[in-house]
N, C-alpha and C positions, 0 to 999 in steps of 0.2 A: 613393646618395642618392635621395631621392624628392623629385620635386616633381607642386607643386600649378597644371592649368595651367584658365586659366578662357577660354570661350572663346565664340564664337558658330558654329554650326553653317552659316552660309553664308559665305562670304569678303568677299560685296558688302552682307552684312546692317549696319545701322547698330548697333553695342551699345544694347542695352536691357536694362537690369538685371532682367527678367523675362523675357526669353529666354537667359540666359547660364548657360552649363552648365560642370561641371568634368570631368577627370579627374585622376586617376594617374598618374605614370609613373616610371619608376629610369633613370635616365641618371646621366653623371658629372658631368655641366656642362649649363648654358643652351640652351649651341649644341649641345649633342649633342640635347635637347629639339627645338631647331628642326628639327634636320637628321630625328632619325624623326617630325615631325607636316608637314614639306614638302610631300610629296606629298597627304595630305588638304583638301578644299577648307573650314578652318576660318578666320576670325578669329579668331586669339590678342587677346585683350586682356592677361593678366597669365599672368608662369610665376613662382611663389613657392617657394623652398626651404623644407621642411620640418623644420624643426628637430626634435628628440626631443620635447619637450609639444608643438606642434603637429601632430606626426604620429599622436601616441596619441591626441590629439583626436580628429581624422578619423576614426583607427581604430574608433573610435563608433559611427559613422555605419552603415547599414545600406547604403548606395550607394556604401562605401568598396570600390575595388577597383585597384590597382595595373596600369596595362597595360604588355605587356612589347612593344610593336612591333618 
């Protein structure tokens, strides 16, 4: 499964919908998401599961890239 995790790049940064970036990633579950982005000093704001039309969406995009941590 792929999800969609959106994030802010410093941990103590306040979200601000113009700093907030996404990635990629394949995991089985939520928590396996947490458990490989733990170590990185990120604010998670949202992990969204990608459903098949929402994935081919993405798939679109030219900054679509899946990471495999």
């Amino acid at each position: 499964m792929v999800y969609k995790v959106l994030y802010q790049e410093d941990s103590l940064e306040i979200p601000v919908r113009e700093h907030t970036k996404s990635l990629y990633i394949e995991a089985s579950s939520e928590r396996e998401v947490r458990q490989l982005l733990k170590e990185k000093n990120i604010n998670i704001e949202l992990i969204q599961l990608l459903d098949e039309a929402h994935l081919a969406y993405e798939q679109q995009s030219e900054f679509f890239r899946v990471v495999n941590d």
